[in-house]
C-alpha positions in Angstrom: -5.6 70.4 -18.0 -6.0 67.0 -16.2 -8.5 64.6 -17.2 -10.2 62.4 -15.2 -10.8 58.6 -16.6 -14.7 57.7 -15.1 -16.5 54.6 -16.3 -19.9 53.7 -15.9 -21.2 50.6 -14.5 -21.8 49.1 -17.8 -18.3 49.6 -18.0 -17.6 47.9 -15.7 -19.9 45.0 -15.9 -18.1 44.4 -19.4 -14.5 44.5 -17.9 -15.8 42.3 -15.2 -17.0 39.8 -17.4 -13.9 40.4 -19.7 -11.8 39.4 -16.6 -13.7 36.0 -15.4 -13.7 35.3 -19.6 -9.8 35.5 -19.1 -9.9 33.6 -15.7 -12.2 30.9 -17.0 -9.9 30.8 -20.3 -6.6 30.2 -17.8 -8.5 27.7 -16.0 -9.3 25.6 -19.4 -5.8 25.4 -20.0 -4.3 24.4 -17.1 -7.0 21.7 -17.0 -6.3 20.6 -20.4 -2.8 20.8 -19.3 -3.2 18.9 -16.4 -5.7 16.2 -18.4 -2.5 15.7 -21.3 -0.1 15.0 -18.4 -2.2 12.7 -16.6 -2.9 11.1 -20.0 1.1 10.7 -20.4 1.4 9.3 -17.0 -1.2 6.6 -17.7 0.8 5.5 -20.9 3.6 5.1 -19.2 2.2 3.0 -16.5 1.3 0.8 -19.2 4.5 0.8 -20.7 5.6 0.3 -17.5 3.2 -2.8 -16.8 4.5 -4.5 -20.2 7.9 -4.4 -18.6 7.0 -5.9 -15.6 5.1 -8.6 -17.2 8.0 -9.3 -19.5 10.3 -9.5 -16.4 7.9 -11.9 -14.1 7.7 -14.0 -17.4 11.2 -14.3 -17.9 11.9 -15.0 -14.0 9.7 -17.6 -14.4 11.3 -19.1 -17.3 14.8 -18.8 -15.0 13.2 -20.5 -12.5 12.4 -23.0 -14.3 15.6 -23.7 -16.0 17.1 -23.6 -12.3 15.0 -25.9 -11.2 15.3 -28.0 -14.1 19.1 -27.8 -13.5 18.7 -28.8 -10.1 17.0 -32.0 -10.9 19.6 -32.5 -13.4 22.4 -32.0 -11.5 20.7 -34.6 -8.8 20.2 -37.4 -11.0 23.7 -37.1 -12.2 25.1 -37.0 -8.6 22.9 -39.2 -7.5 24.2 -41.8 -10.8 27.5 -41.8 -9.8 27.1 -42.2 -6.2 25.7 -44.9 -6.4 27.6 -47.1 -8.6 30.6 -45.3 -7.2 
């Protein structure tokens, strides 16, 4: 004997709505997923910031010594040329 499956259309208004539950549940997630890895991108940006400032800061305190150096150097030259 073969049986046949038949639902009614409350049947299928349920497994309808069960389905968009399920889509609506896989769209939460990746959205939360997506909102966590923005979230880690902007922290590292930061991080990423601090460094930078850090580097500018120190290539100004280079500079400085260079130029310092320079001036240095100048004066010395400049000493001993002239009562050379």
């Amino acid at each position: 004997m073969a049986y046949t499956l038949r639902t009614s259309e409350e049947d299928e208004k349920i497994l309808k709505k069960l389905r968009e539950a399920t889509d609506e549940q896989v769209t939460t997630k990746a959205i939360i997923k997506g909102a966590t890895m923005l979230a880690n991108l902007i922290d590292e940006h930061k991080k990423t910031l601090k460094k930078l400032e850090k580097v500018e800061s120190d290539f100004a305190k280079l500079k400085e010594l260079s130029h310092n150096y320079l001036m240095a150097k100048n004066q010395f030259e400049s000493y001993f040329n002239n009562g050379a």
